[in-house]
C-alpha positions as CSV (number, residue, x, y, z in Angstrom):
1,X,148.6,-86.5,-133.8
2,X,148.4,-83.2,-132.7
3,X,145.5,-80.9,-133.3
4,X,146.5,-77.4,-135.1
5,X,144.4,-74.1,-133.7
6,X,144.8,-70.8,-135.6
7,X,144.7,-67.8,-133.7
8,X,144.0,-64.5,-135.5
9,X,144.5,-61.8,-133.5
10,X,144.0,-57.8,-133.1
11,X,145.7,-55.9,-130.8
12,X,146.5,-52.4,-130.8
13,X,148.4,-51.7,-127.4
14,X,149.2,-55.4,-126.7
15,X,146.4,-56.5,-124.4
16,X,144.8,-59.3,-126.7
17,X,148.2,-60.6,-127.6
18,X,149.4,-61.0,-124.0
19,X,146.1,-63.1,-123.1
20,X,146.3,-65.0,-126.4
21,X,150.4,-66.1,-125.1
22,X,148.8,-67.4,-122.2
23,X,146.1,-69.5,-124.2
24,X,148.9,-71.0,-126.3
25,X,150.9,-71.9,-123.5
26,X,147.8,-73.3,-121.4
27,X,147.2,-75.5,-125.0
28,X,150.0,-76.4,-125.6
29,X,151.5,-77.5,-122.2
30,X,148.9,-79.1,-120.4
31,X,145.8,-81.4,-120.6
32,X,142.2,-80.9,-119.7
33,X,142.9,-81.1,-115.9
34,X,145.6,-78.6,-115.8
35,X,148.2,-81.5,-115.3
36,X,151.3,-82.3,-118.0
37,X,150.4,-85.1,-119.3
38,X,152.1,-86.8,-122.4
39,X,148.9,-89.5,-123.0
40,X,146.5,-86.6,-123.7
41,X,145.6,-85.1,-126.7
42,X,148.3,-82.9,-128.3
43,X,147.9,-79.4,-129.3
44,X,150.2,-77.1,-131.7
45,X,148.7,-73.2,-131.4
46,X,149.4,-70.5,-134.0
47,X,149.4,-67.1,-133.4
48,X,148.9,-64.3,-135.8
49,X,147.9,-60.8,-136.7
50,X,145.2,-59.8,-138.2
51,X,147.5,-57.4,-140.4
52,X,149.8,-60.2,-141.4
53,X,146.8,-62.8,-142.1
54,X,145.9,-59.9,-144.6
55,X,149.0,-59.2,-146.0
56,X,149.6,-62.4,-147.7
57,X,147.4,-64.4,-150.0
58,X,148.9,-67.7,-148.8
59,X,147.8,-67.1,-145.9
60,X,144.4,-68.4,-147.6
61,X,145.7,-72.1,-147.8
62,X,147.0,-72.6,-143.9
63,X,145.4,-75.5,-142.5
64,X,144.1,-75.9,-139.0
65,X,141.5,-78.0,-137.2
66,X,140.2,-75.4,-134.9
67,X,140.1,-71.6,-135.5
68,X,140.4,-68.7,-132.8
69,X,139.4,-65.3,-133.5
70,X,140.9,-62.9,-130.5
71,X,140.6,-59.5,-130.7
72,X,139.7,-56.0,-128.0
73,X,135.8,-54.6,-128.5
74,X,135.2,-51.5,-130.4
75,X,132.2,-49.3,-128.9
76,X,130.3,-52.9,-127.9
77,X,131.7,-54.4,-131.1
78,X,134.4,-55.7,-133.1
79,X,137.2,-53.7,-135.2
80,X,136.7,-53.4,-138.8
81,X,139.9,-55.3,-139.4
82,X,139.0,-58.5,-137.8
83,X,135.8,-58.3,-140.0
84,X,138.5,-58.6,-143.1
85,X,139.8,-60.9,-141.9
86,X,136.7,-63.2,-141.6
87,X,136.0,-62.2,-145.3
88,X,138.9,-63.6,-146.4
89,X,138.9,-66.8,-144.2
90,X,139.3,-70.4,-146.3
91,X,135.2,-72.6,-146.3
92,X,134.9,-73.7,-142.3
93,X,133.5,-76.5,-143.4
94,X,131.7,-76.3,-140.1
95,X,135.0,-76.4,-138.5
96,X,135.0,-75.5,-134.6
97,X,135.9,-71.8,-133.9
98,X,136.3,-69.4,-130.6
99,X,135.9,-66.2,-129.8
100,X,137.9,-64.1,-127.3
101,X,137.2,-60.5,-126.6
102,X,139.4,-58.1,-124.3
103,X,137.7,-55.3,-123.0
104,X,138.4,-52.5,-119.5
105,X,135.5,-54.2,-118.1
106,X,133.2,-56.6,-118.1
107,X,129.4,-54.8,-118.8
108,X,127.2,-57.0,-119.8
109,X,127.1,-55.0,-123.3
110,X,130.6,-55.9,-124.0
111,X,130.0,-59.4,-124.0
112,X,127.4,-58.5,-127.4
113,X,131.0,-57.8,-128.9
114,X,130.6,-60.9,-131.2
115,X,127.2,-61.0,-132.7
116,X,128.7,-59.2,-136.1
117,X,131.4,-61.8,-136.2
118,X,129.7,-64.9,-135.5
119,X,127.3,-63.9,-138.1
120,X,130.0,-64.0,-140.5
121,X,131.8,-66.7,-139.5
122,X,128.3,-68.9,-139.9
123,X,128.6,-67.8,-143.7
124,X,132.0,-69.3,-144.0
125,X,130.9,-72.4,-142.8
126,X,132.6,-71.7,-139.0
127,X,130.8,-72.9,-135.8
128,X,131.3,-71.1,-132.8
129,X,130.4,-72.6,-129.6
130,X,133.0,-70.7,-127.5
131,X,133.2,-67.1,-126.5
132,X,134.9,-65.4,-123.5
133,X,135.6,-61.6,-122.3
134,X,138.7,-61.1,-120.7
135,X,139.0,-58.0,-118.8
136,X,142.4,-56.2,-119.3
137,X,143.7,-52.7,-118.2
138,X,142.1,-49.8,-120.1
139,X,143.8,-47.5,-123.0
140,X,141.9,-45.0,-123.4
141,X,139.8,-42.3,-122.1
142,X,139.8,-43.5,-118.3
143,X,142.9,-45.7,-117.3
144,X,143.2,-47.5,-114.1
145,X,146.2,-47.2,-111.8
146,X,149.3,-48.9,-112.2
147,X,148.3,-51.4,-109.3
148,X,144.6,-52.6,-110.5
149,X,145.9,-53.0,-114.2
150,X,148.9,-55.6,-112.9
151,X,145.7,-57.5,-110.5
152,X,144.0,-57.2,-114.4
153,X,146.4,-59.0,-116.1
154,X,147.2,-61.7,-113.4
155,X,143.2,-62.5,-113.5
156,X,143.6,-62.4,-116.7
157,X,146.2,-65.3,-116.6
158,X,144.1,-67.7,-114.8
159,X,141.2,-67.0,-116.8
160,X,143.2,-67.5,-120.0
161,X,144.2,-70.8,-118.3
162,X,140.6,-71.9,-117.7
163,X,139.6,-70.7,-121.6
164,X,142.1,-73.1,-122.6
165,X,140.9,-76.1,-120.4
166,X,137.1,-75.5,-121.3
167,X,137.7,-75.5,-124.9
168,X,140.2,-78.8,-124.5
169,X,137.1,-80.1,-122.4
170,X,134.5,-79.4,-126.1
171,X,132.7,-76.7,-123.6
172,X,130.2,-74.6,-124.7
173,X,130.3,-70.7,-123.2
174,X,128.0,-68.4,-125.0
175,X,126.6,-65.5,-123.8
176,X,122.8,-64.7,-123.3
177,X,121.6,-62.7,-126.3
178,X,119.9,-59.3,-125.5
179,X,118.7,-57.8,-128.2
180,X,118.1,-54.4,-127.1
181,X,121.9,-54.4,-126.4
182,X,122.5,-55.5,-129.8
183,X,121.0,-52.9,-131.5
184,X,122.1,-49.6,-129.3
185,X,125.4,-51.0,-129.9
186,X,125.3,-51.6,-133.2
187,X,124.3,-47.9,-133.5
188,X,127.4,-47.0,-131.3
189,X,129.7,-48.9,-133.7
190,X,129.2,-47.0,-136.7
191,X,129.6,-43.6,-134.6
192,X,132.9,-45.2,-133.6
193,X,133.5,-46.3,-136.9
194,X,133.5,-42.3,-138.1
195,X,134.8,-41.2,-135.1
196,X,137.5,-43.2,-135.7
197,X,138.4,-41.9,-139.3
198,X,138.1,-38.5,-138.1
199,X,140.3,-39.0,-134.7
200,X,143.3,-40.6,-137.2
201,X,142.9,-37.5,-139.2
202,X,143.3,-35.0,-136.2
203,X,146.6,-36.8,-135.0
204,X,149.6,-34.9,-135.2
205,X,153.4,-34.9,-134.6
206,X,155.1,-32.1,-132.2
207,X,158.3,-30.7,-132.6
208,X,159.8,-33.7,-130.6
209,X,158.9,-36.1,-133.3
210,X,162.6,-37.6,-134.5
211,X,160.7,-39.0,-137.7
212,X,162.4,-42.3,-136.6
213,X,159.3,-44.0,-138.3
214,X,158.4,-46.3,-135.5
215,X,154.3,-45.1,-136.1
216,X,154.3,-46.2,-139.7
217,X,155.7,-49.8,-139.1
218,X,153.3,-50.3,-136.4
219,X,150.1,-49.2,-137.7
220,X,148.2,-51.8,-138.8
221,X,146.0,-50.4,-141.7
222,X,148.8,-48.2,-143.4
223,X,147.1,-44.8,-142.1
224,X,150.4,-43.4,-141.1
225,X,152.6,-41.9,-143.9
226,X,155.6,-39.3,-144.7
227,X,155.5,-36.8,-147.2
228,X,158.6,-34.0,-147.4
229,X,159.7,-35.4,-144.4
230,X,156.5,-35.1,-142.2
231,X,154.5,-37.8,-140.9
232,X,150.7,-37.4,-141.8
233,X,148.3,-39.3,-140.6
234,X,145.1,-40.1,-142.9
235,X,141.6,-41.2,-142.3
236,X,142.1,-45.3,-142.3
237,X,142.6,-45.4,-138.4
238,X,141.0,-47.3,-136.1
239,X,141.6,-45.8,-133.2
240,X,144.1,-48.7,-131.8
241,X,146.1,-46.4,-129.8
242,X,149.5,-48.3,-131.3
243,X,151.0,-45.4,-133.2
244,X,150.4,-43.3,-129.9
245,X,151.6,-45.1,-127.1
246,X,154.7,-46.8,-129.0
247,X,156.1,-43.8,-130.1
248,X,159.5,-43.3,-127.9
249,X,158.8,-39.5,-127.5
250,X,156.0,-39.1,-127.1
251,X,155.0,-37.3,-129.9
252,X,151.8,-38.1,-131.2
253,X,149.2,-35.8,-130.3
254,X,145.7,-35.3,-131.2
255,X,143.9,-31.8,-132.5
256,X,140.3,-31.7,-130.5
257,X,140.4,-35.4,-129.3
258,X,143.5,-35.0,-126.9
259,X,141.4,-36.0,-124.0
260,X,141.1,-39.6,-125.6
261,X,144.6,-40.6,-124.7
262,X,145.8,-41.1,-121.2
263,X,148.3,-38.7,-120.1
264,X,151.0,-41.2,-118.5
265,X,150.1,-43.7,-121.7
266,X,150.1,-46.8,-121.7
267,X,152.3,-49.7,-122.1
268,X,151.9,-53.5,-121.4
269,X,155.1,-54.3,-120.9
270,X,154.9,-52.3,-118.0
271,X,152.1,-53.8,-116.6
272,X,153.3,-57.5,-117.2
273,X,156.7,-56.2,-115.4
274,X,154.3,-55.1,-112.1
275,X,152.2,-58.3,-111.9
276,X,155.8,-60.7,-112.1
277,X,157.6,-61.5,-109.2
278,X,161.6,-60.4,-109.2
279,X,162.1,-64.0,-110.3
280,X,159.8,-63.3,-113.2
281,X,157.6,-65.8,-111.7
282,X,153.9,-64.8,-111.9
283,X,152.3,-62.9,-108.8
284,X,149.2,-64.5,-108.6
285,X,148.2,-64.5,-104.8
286,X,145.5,-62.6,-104.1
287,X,143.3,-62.2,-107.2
288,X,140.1,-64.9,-108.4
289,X,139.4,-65.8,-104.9
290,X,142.8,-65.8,-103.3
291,X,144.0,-68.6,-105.5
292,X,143.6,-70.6,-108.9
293,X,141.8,-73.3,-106.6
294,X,139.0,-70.9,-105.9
295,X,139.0,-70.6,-102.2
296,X,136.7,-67.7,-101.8
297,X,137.4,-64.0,-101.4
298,X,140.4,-63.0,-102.5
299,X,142.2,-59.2,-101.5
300,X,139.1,-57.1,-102.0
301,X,139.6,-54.4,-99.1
302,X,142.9,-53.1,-101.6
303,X,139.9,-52.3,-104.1
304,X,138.0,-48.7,-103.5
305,X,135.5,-47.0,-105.5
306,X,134.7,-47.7,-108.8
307,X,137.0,-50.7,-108.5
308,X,134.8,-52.5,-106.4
309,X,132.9,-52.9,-109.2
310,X,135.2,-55.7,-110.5
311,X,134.8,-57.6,-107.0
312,X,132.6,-60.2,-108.6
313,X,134.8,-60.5,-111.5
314,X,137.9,-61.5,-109.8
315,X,135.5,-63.8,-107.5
316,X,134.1,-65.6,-110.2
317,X,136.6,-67.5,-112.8
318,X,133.4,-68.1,-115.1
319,X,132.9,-63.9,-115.6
């Protein structure tokens, strides 16, 4: 019989989803060795959004065996959505849950991203034993060129791909505790957290906006609404990016808080599209040590600057 895993996700420009596909398919198409193999356990995964677990009640009664909570860190912690979610979540009883955060890089204070939500997850009876950072192109603020965000997302692939086998394998990945992290953090949040209220307040649409309504079906806590024909944006936001980047205009801006948003945006798709061959074949040659095998050193001369930062990251599937 197969074993059912629930996968609630956040994502607000597409970066958690894209890593949580590749943890379905690594679950659901091969065994702990990387290998198809019919004999081994069986796996069905279910994805869904945080939104949509919220928007339906029933959602309450879904049965699974093992539960995944994905989602991208907010100022060193988790958005306020995926804490709703938690809230709402059927008794664990001490069922087996995961944790996978997506972040532009891998600081060792990201990886405090899931104290607030393992804490919560305790009190309904959920055990995590699993967490992981994923590193994934950044949307905001400082964006990395077109190149190093494809080499993101194909290391992202193959790390996604070893999540999966670890957590097939009952592995155990936790990150050290540091508690001094924890707490400056913490206090970081709950700037963010206003911040964030006051940033969906200051959006605005230009004179380019077709009202075509695009922002208010994608926003994922209602924030986006139209009055007299104008869109207004409110103070529920949490500063996902989604209204921004998916509009096909380009006409969401911001009053004060412009500098937030990368100028040439940003959009997965894109990305995904760069790191595929023309065969739509993944383009994984030179990234986590050359290979998936882990022959050491892959391409790092292509990466200058701050990039070399991440040299240890693609070198080390375990980051």
């Amino acid at each position: 019989m197969a074993q059912s895993i629930l996968i609630i996700y956040f994502s607000g420009t597409g970066n958690t989803e894209a890593v949580c596909r590749h943890i379905k398919t690594a679950f659901e198409s091969t065994d702990a060795t990387g290998q198809a193999n019919d004999k081994c356990e069986q796996y069905t995964v279910t994805l869904m959004r945080a939104e949509d677990y919220l928007a339906c009640d029933e959602n309450q009664n879904m049965t699974f065996d093992q539960l995944g909570i994905a989602y991208p860190v907010h100022a060193f912690s988790s958005p306020p959505i995926i804490e709703q979610v938690i809230r709402q979540l059927p008794n664990g009883c001490d069922r087996a849950a995961f944790l996978l955060y997506t972040a532009g890089d891998f600081v060792r204070i990201n990886q405090m991203a899931g104290r607030k939500v393992i804490a919560l997850l305790r009190k309904q009876r959920y055990k995590v034993n699993y967490e992981r950072l994923i590193v994934m192109g950044s949307n905001w603020l400082i964006g990395y060129d077109d190149a190093f965000n494809s080499r993101l997302y194909q290391a992202a692939q193959i790390k996604a791909e070893h999540m999966a086998t670890q957590l097939k394998q009952k592995r155990e990945h936790r990150y050290h505790f540091v508690p001094v992290m924890h707490h400056g953090g913490w206090l970081f949040h709950h700037m963010e957290k206003l911040g964030a209220k006051l940033f969906g307040r200051l959006l605005y649409t230009t004179d380019a906006c077709t009202r075509c309504g695009k922002c208010l079906k994608a926003c994922p806590t209602g924030n986006i609404q139209r009055k007299n024909d104008q869109i207004q944006f409110r103070g529920k936001c949490q500063m996902c990016m989604r209204c921004v980047y998916q509009c096909p205009v380009n006409a969401i801006r911001s009053h004060g808080l412009q500098w937030m948003i990368l100028k040439k945006g940003y959009s997965i798709e894109k990305i995904i599209k760069g790191a595929c061959g023309k065969n739509g074949g993944s383009a994984i040659d030179k990234t986590l040590n050359g290979n998936k095998d882990g022959n050491k050193a892959g391409d790092q001369t292509a990466l200058k600057g701050y990039s070399r930062h991440f040299i240890a990251y693609f070198d080390d599937i375990e980051r």
